[in-house]
C-alpha positions, 0 to 999 in steps of 0.5 A: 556244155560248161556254163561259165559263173556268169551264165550260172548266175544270169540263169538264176532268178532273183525273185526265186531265190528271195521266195525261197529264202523267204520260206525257209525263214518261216519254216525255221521260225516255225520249227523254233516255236515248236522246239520251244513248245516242247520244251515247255510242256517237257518242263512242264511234265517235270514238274508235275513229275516231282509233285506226283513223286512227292505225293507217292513218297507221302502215301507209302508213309502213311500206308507204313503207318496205317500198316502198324495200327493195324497190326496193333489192332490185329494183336488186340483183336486176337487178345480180346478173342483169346479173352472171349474163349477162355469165357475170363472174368470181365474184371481181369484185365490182364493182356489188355495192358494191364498188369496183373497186380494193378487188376486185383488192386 
């Protein structure tokens, strides 16, 4: 049963192979507008990525500096705690970032 090329082309719709044609065209404009969908919101989270990313590189600064008052503030702590146990004079100063010379002055 060998068909020739022209009972191959007699045995095929026109109107069909239009249709066809026809949805396949719709379907890959369709999945174009989604590609470029992605794409979009893809470049989208990108950016929001970079903000966020800068925001985080902000916020670890300032816990590195909020890390060096504290500490500053640990070490006056501990001084003026020092200070209340040995029960000093509240006129020497020393330790405070007085020197002992400018305290007797």
């Amino acid at each position: 049963m060998d068909l020739e090329d022209d009972d191959f082309l007699d045995a095929i719709d026109e109107d069909d192979l239009y249709e066809e044609i026809y949805k396949l065209k719709i379907y890959l404009e369709e999945k174009s507008m989604i590609i470029d969908t992605v794409t979009f919101q893809l470049s989208e989270r990108e950016k929001h990525n970079g903000k966020l990313e800068c925001e985080i590189v902000g916020l670890r600064k300032d816990i590195e500096k909020t890390k060096a008052l504290n500490l500053r503030f640990a070490k006056g702590f501990e001084t003026l705690d020092e200070i209340i146990k040995v029960q000093r004079s509240p006129l020497i100063k020393t330790g405070l970032g007085y020197s002992k010379e400018a305290s007797q002055e």
